[in-house]
C-alpha positions as CSV (number, residue, x, y, z in Angstrom):
1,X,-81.1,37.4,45.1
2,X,-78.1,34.9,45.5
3,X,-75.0,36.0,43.3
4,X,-73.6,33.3,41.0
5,X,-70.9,31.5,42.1
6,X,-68.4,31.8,39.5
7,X,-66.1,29.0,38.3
8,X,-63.3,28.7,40.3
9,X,-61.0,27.3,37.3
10,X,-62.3,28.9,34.2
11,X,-61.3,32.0,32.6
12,X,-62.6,35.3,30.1
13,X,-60.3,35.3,27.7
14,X,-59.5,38.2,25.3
15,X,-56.7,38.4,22.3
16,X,-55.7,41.3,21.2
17,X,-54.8,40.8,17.2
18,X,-55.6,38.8,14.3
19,X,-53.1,37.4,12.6
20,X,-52.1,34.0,12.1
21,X,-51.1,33.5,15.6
22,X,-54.0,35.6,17.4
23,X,-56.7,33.5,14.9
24,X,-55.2,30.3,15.9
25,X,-55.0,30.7,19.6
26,X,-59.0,31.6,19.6
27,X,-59.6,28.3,17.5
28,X,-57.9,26.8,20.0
29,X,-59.7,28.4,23.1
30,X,-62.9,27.7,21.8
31,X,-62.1,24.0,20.8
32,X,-60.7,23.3,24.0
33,X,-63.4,24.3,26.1
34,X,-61.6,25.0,29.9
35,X,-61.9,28.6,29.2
36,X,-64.5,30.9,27.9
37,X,-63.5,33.5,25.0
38,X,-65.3,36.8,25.3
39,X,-64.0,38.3,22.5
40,X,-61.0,39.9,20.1
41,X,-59.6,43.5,20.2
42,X,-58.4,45.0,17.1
43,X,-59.4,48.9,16.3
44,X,-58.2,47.9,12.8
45,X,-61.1,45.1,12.4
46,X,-64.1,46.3,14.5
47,X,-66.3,46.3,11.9
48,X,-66.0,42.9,10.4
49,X,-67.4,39.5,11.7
50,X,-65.1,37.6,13.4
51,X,-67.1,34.5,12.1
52,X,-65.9,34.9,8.8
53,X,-62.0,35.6,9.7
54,X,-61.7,32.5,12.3
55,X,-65.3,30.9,11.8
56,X,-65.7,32.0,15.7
57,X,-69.2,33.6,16.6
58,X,-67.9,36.4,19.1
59,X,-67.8,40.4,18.6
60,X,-64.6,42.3,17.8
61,X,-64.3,45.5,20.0
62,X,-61.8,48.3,19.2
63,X,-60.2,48.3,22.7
64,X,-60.1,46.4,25.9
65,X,-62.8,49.2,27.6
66,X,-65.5,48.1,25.4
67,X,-65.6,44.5,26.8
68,X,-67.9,43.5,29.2
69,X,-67.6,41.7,32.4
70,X,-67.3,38.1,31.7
71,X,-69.5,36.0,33.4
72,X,-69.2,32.4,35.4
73,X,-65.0,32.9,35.6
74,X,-63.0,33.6,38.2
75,X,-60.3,34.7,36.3
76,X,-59.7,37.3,33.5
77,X,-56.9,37.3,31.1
78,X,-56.0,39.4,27.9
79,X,-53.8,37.4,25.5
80,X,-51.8,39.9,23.4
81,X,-50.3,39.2,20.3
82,X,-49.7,42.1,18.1
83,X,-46.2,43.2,18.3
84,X,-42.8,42.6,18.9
85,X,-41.4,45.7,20.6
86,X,-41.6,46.6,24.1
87,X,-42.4,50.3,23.5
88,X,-45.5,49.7,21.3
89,X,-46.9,46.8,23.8
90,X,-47.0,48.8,26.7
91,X,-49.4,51.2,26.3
92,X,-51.9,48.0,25.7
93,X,-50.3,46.1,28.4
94,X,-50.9,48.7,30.8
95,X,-54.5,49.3,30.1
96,X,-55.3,45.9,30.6
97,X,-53.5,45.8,33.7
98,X,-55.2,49.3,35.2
99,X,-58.5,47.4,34.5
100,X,-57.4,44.2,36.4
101,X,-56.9,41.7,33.7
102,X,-53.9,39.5,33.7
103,X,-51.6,39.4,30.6
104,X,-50.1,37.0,28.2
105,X,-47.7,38.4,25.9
106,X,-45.7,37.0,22.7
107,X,-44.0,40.6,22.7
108,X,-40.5,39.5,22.2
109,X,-39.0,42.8,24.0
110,X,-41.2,41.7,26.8
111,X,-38.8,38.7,27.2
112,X,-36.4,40.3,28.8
113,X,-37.8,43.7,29.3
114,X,-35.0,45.4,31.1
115,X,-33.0,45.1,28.0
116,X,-35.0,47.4,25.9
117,X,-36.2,49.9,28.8
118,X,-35.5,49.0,32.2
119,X,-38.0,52.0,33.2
120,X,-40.7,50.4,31.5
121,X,-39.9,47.1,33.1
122,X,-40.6,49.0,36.6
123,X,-43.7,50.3,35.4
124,X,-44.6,47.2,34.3
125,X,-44.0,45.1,37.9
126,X,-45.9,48.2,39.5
127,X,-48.7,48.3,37.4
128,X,-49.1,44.2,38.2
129,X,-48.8,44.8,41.8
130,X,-50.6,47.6,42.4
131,X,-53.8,45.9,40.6
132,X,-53.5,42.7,41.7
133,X,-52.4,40.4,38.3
134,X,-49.9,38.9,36.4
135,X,-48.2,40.1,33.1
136,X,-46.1,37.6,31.6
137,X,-43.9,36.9,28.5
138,X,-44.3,33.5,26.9
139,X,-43.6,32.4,23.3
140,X,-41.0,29.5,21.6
141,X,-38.6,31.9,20.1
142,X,-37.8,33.5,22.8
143,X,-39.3,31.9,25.2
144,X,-38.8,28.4,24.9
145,X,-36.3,26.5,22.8
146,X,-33.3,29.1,23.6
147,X,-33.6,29.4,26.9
148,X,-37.0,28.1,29.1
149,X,-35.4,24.6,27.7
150,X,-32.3,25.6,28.2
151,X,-32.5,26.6,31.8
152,X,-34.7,23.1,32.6
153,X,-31.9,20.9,30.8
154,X,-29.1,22.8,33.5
155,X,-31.2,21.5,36.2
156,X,-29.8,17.9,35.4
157,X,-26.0,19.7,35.6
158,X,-23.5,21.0,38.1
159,X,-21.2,23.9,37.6
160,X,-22.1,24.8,34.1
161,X,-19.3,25.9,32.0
162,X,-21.3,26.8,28.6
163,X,-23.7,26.7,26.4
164,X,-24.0,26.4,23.0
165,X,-27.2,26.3,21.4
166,X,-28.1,27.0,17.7
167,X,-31.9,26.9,15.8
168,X,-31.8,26.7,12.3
169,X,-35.4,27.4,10.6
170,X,-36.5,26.4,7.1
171,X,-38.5,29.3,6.8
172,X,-39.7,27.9,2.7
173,X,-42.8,26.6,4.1
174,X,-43.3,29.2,7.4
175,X,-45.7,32.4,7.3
176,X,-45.0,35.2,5.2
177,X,-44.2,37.6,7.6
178,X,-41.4,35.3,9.0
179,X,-40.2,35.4,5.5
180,X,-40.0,39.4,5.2
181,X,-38.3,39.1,8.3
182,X,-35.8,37.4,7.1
183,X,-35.2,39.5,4.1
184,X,-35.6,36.5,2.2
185,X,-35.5,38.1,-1.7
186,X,-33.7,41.4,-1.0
187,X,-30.7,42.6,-2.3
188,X,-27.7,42.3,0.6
189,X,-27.7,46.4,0.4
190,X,-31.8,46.3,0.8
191,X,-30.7,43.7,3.8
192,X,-28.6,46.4,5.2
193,X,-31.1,48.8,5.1
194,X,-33.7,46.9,6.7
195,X,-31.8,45.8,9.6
196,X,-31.3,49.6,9.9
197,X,-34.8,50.6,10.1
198,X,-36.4,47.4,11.9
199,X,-38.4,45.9,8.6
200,X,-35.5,42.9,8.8
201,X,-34.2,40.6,11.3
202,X,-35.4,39.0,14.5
203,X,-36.3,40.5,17.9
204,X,-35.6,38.3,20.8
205,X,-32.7,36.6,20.7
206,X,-30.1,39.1,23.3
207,X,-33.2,38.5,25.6
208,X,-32.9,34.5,25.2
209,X,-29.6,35.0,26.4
210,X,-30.2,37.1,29.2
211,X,-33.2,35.0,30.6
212,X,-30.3,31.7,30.6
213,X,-27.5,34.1,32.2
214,X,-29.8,35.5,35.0
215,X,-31.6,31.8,35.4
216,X,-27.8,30.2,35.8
217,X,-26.8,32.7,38.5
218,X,-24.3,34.4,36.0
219,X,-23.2,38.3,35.8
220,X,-25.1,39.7,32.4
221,X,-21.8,41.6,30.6
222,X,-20.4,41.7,27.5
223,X,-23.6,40.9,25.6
224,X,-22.4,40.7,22.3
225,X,-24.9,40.8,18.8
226,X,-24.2,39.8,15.4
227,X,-26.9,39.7,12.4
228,X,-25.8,38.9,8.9
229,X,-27.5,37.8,5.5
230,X,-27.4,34.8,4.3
231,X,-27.0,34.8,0.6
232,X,-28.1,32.2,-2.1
233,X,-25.2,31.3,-4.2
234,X,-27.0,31.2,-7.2
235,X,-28.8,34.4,-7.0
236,X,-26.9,36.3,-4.9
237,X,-30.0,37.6,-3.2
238,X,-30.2,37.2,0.5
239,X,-31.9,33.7,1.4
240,X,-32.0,34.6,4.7
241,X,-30.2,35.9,7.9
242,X,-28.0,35.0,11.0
243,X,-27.9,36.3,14.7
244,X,-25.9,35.2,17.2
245,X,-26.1,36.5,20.3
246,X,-23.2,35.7,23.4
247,X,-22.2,36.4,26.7
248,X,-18.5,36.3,28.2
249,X,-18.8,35.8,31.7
250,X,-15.4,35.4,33.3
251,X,-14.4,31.8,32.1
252,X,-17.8,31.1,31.2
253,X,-19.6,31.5,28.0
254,X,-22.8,31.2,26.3
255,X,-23.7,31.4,22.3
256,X,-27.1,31.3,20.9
257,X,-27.0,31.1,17.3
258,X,-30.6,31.4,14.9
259,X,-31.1,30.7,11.4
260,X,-33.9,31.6,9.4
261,X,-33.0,31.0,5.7
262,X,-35.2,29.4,3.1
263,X,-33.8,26.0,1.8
264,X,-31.7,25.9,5.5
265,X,-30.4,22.4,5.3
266,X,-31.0,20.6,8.3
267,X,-32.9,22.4,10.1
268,X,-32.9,21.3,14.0
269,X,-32.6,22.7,17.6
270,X,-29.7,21.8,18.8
271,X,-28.3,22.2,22.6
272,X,-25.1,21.5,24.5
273,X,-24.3,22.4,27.5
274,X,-21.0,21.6,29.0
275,X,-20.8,20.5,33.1
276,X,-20.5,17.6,35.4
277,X,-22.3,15.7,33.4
278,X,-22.8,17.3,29.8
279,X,-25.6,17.3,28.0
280,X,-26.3,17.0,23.5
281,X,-29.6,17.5,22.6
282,X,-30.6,17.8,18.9
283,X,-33.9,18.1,18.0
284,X,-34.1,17.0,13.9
285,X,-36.6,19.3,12.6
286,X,-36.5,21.8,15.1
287,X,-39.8,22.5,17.6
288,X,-42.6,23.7,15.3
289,X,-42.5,27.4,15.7
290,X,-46.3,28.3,15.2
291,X,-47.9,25.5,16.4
292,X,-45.7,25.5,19.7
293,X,-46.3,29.6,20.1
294,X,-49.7,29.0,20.0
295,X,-49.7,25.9,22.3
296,X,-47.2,27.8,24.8
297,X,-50.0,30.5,25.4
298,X,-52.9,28.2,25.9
299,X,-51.2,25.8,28.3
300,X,-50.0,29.4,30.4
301,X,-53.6,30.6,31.1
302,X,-53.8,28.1,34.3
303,X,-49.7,29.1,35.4
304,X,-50.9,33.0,35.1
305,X,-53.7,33.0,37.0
306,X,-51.7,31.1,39.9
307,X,-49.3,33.4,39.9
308,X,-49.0,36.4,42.7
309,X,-49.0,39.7,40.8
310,X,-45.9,40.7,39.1
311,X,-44.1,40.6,36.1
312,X,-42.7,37.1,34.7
313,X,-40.2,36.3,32.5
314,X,-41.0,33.2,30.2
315,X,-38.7,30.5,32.3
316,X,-41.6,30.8,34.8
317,X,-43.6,28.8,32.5
């Protein structure tokens, strides 16, 4: 008997997690139809119907090794979603990989992954290579707005000076999680204490600004981090934070500033970068950070696959 000749452009696609972001993006596989979607992973949901969580009619498994095969694709990619830290992706990321599935990541570590263990970068661009796919970091924040963007607005510059570039998020009307984050509610000593222990503040931003310094042919020193509460006056309970991350690099400089607060006036993306010729860009609203996530990794599956194996940062995409 013939074998099948599988579809040269579609591909099986697995998400690891179920939150908000992992439910959408399987909504949005299935409606879209270029790709097929075998299944989700999460050990923690195995034994509910995935129907009723993201009205999708396709089994949970508890790990990557109980999927089967897919059929009619060419291409096979596992979509994680479940964490921010480099440490507790990898193990995941590295299982998929040994069983020759590419990778799409919204770890935020994963970024820049050198930053947070540059021996678990290596491992990472060895386990691609030695089995033949792609693993690759893509998301909005990072991953987009401060510094994919970033990078494709330079393109239109010559000799770039610096960079300013600041996000503000209204975070009244965003996911919950991105609220806890945030520390909105907390006392500024509760703040303090969260930052210490990882509950509070964002992950991502020091590798925004190394993806912009390495994509503009600049030395990465003198990375410099600041994260601070943002009170409400009347309260005096935090409302929400600020990070800034910059880099001094000879005469050169770079500051990316974020905002999450609750009630943050104006909320925008804003970008200016100075060179022959500047460039102001303000976008009044700011990019939409769950929608765009979730659009980000869908529109990636056809990049990935194209790809030679290896590890990508997100200003691939």
């Amino acid at each position: 008997m013939t074998a099948p000749i599988r579809n040269s452009s579609r591909a099986g696609v697995v998400v690891a997690g179920l939150g908000t972001i992992g439910q959408s993006i399987i909504r949005e596989i299935v409606a879209d139809r270029e790709h097929e979607f075998v299944g989700a992973v999460d050990p923690a949901l195995s034994d509910r119907k995935l129907s009723r969580l993201c009205g999708v009619e396709r089994p949970i498994f508890s790990s990557l090794a109980d999927v089967e095969e897919p059929n009619d694709v060419r291409w096979r990619v596992f979509i994680q979603t479940t964490v921010s830290q480099l440490s507790k992706a990898l193990p995941q990321i590295l299982d998929a990989a040994a069983r020759g599935w590419n990778v799409l990541s919204v770890c935020e570590e994963l970024a820049f992954p050198g930053l947070a263990d540059p021996r678990a970068a290596r491992r990472l661009q060895e386990a691609a290579e030695k089995n033949g796919i792609a693993i690759a970091a893509v998301g909005v924040n990072p991953g987009f707005v401060l510094d994919h963007f970033i990078l494709t607005l330079t393109k239109a510059i010559r000799r770039v000076s610096s960079v300013e570039a600041i996000r503000v998020v209204d975070v009244a009307h965003r996911r919950p999680q991105l609220q806890k984050k945030a520390g909105v509610g907390l006392t500024a000593n509760a703040f303090k204490e969260g930052l210490r222990t990882g509950r509070v503040g964002h992950i991502g931003l020091k590798e925004s600004a190394a993806v912009v310094v390495r994509g503009l042919g600049w030395r990465l020193e003198k990375l410099q981090e600041t994260v601070r509460p943002v009170l409400d006056p009347e309260s005096g309970r935090v409302a929400g934070v600020r990070h800034v991350a910059s880099v001094t690099n000879g005469p050169r400089r770079l500051r990316l500033t974020l905002e999450l607060v609750k009630g943050a006036p104006n909320p925008r993306d804003e970008i200016t970068i100075e060179g022959e010729p500047p460039i102001r860009i303000e976008i009044p609203g700011g990019v939409a950070g769950e929608p765009a996530t979730i659009a980000r990794v869908v529109n990636s599956i056809p990049r990935l696959v194209e790809l030679r194996p290896g590890l990508y940062l997100p200003d691939r995409f």
